[in-house]
Structure formats: C-alpha cells, structure tokens
C-alpha positions in Angstrom: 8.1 9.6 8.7 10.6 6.8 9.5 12.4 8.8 11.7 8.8 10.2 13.7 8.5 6.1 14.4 12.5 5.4 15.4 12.3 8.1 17.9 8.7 7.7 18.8 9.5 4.3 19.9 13.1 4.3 21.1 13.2 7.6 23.0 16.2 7.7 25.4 16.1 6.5 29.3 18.9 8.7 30.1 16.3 11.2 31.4 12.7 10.2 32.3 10.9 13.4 33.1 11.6 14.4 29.6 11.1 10.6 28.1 7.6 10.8 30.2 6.5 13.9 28.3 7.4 12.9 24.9 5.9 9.4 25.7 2.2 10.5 26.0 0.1 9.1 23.3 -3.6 10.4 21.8 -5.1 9.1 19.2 -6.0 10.0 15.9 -8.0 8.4 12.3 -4.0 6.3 11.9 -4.1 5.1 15.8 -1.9 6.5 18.7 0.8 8.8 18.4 3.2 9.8 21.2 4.0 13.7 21.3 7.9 12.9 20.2 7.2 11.3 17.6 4.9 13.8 15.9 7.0 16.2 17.1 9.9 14.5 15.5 8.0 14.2 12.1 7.4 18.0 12.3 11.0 19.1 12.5 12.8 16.7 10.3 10.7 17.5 7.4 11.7 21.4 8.8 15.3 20.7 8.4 15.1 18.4 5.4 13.0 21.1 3.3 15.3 23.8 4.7 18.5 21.8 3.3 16.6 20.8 -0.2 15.8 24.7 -0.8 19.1 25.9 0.4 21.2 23.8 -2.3 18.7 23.6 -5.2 16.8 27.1 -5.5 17.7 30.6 -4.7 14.6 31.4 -2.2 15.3 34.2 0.5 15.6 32.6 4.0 12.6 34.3 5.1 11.0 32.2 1.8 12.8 29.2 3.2 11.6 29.3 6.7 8.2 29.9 5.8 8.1 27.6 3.0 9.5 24.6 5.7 6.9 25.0 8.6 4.7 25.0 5.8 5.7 22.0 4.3 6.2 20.5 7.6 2.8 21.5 9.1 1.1 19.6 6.6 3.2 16.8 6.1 1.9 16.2 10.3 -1.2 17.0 9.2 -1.5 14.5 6.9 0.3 11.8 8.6 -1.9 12.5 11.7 -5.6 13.1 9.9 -5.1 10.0 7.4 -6.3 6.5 7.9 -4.1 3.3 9.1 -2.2 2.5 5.9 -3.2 6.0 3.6 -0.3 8.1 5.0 2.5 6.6 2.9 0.2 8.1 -0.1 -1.3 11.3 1.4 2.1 12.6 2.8 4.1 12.1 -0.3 1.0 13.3 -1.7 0.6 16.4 0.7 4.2 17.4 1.0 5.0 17.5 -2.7 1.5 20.0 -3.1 2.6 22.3 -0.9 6.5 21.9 -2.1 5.0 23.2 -5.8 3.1 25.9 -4.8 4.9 27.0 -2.3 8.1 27.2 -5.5 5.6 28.9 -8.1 5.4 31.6 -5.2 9.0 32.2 -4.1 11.3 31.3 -6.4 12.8 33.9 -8.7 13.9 31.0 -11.3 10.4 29.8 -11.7 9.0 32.0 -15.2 5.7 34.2 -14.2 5.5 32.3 -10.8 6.2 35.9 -8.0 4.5 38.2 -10.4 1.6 36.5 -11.9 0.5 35.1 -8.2 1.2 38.2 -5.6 -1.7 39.1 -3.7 -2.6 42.2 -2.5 -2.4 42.5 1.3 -6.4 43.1 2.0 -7.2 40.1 -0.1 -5.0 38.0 2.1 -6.1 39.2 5.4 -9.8 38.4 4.3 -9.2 35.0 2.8 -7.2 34.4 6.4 -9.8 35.9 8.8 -12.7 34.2 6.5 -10.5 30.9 6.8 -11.0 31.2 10.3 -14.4 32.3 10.5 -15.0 29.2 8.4 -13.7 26.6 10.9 -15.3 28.1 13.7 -18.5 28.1 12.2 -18.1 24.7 10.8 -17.1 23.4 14.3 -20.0 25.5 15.9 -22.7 24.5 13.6 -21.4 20.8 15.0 -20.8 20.3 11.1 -17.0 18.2 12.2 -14.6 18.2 14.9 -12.5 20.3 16.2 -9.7 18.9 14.2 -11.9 18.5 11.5 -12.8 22.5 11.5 -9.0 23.1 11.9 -7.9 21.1 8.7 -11.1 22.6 6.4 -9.6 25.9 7.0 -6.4 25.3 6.5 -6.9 23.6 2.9 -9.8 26.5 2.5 -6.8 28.7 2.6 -5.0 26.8 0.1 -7.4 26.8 -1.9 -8.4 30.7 -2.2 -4.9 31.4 -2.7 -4.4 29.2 -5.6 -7.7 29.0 -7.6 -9.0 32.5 -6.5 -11.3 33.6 -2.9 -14.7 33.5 -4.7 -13.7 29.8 -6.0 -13.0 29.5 -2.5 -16.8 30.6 -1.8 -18.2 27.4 -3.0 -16.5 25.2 -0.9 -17.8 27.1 2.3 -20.9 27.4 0.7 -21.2 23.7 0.0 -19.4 22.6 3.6 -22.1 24.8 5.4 -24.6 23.8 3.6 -23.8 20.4 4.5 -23.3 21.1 8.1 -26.7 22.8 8.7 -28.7 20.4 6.7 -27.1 17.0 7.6 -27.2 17.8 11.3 -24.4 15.2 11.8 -20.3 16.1 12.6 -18.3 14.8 10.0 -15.2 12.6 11.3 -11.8 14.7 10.8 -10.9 12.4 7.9 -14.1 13.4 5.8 -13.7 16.8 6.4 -10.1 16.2 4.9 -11.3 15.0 2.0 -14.4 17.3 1.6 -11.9 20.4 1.3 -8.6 18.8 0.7 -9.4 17.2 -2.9 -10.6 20.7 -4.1 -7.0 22.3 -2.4 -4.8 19.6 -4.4 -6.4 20.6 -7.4 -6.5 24.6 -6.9 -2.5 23.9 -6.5 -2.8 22.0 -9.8 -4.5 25.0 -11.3 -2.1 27.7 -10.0 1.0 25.7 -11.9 -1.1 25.0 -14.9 -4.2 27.1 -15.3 -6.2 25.2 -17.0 -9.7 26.2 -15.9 -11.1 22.9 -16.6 -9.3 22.5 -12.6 -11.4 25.2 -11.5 -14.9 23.7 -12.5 -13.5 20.2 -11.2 -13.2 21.9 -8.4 -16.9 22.5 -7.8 -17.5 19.5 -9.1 -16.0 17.9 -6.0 -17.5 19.7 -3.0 -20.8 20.0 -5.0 -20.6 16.0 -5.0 -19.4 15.8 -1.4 -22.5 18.1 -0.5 -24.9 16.4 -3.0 -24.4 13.1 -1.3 -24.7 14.2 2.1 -27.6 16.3 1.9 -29.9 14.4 0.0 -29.2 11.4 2.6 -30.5 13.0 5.6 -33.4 14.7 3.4 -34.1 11.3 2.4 -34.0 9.6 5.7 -36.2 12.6 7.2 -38.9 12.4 4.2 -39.1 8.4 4.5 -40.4 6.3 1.6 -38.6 3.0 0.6 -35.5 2.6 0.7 -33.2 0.1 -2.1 -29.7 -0.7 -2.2 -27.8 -0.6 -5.4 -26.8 -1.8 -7.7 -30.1 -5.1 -7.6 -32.4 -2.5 -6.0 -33.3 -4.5 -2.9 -35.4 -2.7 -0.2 -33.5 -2.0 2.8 -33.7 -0.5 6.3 -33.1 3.0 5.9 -29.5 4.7 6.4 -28.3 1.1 5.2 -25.4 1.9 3.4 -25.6 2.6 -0.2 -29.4 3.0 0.0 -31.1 5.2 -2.1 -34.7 6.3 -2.4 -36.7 8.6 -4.5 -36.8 11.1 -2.3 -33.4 11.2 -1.9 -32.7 11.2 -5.4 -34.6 13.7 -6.2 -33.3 15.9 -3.3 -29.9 15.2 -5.4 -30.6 16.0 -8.2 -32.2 19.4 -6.9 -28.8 19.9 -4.8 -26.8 19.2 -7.7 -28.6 21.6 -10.0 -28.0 24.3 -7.1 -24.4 23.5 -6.8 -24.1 24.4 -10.5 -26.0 27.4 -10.5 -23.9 28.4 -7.6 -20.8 28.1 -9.6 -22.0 29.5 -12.7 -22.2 32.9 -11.2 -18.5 32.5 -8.4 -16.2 30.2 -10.4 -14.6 31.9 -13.6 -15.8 31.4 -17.2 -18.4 29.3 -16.0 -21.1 28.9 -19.1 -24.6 27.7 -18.7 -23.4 24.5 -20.1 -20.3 23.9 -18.3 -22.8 24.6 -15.1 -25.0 21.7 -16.0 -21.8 19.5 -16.8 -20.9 20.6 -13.1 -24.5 19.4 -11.9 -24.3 16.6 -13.4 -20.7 15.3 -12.3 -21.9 15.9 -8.7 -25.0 13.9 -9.1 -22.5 11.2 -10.6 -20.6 11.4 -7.5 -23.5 11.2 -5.4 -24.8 8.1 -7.5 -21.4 6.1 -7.2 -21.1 6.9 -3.5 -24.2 5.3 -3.0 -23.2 2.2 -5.6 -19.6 1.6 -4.1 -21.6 1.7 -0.4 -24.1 -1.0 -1.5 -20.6 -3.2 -2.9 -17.6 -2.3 -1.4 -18.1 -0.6 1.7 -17.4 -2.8 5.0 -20.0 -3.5 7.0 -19.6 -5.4 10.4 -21.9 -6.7 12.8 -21.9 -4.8 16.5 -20.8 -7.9 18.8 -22.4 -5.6 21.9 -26.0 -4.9 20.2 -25.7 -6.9 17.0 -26.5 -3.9 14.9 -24.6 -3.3 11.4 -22.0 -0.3 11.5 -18.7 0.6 9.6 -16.5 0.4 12.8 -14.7 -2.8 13.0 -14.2 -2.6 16.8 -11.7 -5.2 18.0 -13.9 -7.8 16.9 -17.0 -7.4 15.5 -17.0 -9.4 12.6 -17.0 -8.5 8.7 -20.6 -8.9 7.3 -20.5 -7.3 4.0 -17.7 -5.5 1.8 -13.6 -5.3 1.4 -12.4 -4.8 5.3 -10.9 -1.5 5.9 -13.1 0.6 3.4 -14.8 3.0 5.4 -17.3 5.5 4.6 -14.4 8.3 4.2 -12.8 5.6 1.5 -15.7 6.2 0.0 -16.2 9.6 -0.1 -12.8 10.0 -1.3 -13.3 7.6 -4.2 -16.9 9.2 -5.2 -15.2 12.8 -5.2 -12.6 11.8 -7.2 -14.9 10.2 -9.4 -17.1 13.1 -9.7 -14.0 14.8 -10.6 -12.9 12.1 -13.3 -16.5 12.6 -14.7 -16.4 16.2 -15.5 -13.3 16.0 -16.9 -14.5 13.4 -19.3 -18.0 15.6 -20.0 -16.0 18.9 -20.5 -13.5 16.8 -23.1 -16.6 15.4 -25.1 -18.8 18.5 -24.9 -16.6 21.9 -23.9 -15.4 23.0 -27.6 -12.7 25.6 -27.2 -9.1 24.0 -27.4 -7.6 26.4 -25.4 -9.6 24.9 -22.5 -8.3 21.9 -23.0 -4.7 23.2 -23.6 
C-alpha cells in the first residue's frame, strides 16, 4: 500500500508517454487513484506473497502463483472498494483471509487442509459459472454497480468454496431478493459488505468448523436483506414514520425511521430468512432457525437505532435537503461526520452476527457446537 502511493505520486519524467498513462486517475468509495499506483499495489503484494510462500511453506509454484494474484487481487480490491480511512483495516483484514484459506488449501504441512477441502471439478465449475450469473443478474436487476456486481461475486465465490455452495444459496437468495424488492442500486461499498462479512466468516469456518460460523452466516445477509426490504415496503405502504431511539415522527426515508409497517414487513422477512436457512444451511434446527430470525431482526432494529444517532446527516447547500453525502461543503446537521450509511450497515451486520452468537451460546445445548 505504501509503495502504490510513493509510485502513484512520484512516477518518473524520464519518459512522459508512459508517465501520462500511468498518471490517469478514476475514482473510487477511497477517492482518486491513478492506474500506477493500483497497478503498483497489485504486483508488490504479487512478489511479496510469492517471496513469503517461497521461504516459509512448501506450496508447488503453480500453488504459489495462484495463491499471489489471489492475494493480490483482493488486497486491490479492498484498497479500491473501501472508504477514505477503512483500507488500513480492510486490507490487512482482506489479505490475511485470503492468505489462510488459500494455506488450508495448498499446503501439504497444514493437517486435513488438501484432503478434507478438495472439490470435485463439476462442483467448482457451477459455483464459478453461478458466481457469474450472480453478478450479472445483480447488476441487471439494477440491484448495485457494476463494480458492486463484480465484488458480490467474487466474495460469493469465496464463500461457496469455504462454507459449502447451498450456504452459498442464501446469500444470492437474500442479495436478489433485495435487489428486486428495494428497486434501488446499492453503492459498491454496501454490496461489499452485504457479501463480504458472510465470505470472512465462511473462511473462518473452513479453518475451524465450527457450525455456529455457518448460521452466523445467514444471520448476516438475512439482516442485510431484512433491513433493506422492509424500508422500501415501508416507504411504499406509508403510515407514520418515528425515529429511534425517543420515537419522534419524522418525514419518511429519514434516517433511522421506522414504522409499523415496516416493522412488521421485518419481522415477516426475518422469519423467511430463517426458514430459508433451516432447509440450505447444515444442521440447521427449528430453533437455531428462529435464533437466525431473530438476530436479523436485531440487525435490522440496530441499523435503524445507530441511523437515528450516529449516522451523519448534512444539509444540501444546493437544495437545502438532508442527505448522507458531505459534498465539499454542505454542512454537518446531525451525527459523527464520516459515518455513512455503508458504516452502518457494516456495524448492524456485524451486530446481527454478534447477537446470534450470544443466542446460540445461551440457548444451543450441544458442546460440541460450541467447541
């Protein structure tokens, strides 16, 4: 990352056809980038993972190339899709993911990692091609961006390879369902988190495999779904809306608003994310569905309570509306500056997530689950 920015920044004068062309900037959810300096990022962390895995493991170079575009692919990924200020987390984060899996795959000196997690060649053709069907449909269905659409398959990917394809299955369900309901496109950065919390965890599960990941797992994009749907349900159906946590009424689509037809939209969507993963995510009990359901409703709930306290709000100095994009000047109205709503969908998924660990701890009795 610090050399991306060095090189980004001081390219050399000695030719300027080529300075020109690695000069042009586009932007992205951290600000501008110029094409050297991604590019830069890209192949150091090639070479650096490709030195790492030469000294310290015994992977076959075919493992070792693969395992460094890899790493390297979403190491850019990450530094390119997060927020101003997130990257130093996300691609430490990211890169150290992708590193452990990658290892529980290839390396010989890692106990039950090759043998326990080869796939059979049809299974991963289909959880490719369905990766890509995914992101088309996603982007088609105008559910994100194009970038959006690219990342959501990529972690989708992750995801079925770790935690299992039908797993898999209820994040596309949810993300879809999202997508055709909502009738909004989510900004790059929320997809990212939609299907990249879920990823991070599948990982987690394929080193541990502790199923407890797996129902976290639909507790997430259930929550992420939840949330989203019963919003634009609400806003469509109408009725009063009030803003947590002092319940005062407020224009509708204010953030952090909630109304009763929205809430019980979410708790219906919850309930149907949890019947969903009763019958695709393994060992999935009638019980441990409903403690599913009810950490995505708790997700929903705390997106809309961290919206109504935390979320920035600034005032439009063009049309003197209230939106969540700072501008260049618009002034801060309400909130902490620099939380934006994908700040808060990451903290309500990860909360939803927090919450069914706690629920399955108090109420899931087998201590091998909780081994």
């Amino acid at each position: 990352d610090g050399l991306a920015s060095l090189i980004g920044q001081h390219l050399p004068a000695s030719r300027p056809g080529i300075r020109a062309f690695f000069r042009r900037t586009f932007s992205t959810p951290a600000g501008n980038k110029t094409l050297g300096g991604t590019s830069a990022l890209f192949f150091s962390a090639v070479a650096i993972v490709i030195l790492v895995l030469r000294i310290d493991t015994q992977m076959a170079w075919q493992h070792i190339l693969l395992s460094a575009m890899l790493v390297a692919g979403t190491v850019t990924a990450a530094e390119l899709g997060t927020p101003r200020g997130f990257d130093n987390i996300t691609v430490a984060l990211f890169s150290t993911a992708t590193t452990w899996w990658l290892m529980l795959r290839f390396n010989p000196n890692m106990p039950d990692a090759a043998s326990s997690a080869d796939l059979p060649a049809g299974i991963l053709a289909f959880i490719f091609v369905g990766a890509v069907a995914f992101a088309f449909l996603l982007w088609r269905i105008r559910a994100t961006t194009r970038r959006g659409a690219l990342i959501s398959g990529f972690f989708t990917i992750v995801t079925a390879m770790s935690a299992g394809w039908p797993v898999s299955l209820v994040v596309v369900a949810c993300q879809v369902a999202d997508g055709l309901i909502a009738h909004r496109r989510r900004a790059s950065t929320r997809a990212a988190i939609a299907t990249g919390i879920p990823a991070v965890l599948a990982l987690w599960y394929s080193a541990s495999g502790n199923i407890i990941l797996l129902w976290a797992i639909a507790a997430a994009v259930c929550a992420s779904a939840t949330d989203s749907i019963a919003g634009s349900l609400g806003k469509k159906f109408g009725g009063t809306v009030y803003q947590l946590p002092f319940f005062r009424p407020v224009p509708a689509g204010r953030g952090g608003g909630v109304s009763l037809a929205g809430t019980l939209f979410a708790i219906v969507t919850a309930a149907i994310g949890g019947l969903l993963a009763h019958f695709l995510v393994p060992q999935t009990s009638w019980q441990v569905a409903g403690i599913i359901a009810g950490s995505a409703l708790f997700g929903s709930l705390l997106d809309s309570f961290l919206g109504a306290t935390i979320q920035a709000e600034y005032r439009d100095l063009h049309t003197g509306e209230l939106t969540s994009t700072p501008g260049s000047h618009n002034p801060l109205v309400r909130g902490i500056h620099h939380i934006r709503p994908d700040v808060i969908d990451f903290l309500s998924s990860t909360g939803a997530v927090a919450f069914c660990f706690l629920l399955c701890w108090f109420f899931v009795q087998s201590p091998s689950l909780l081994h």
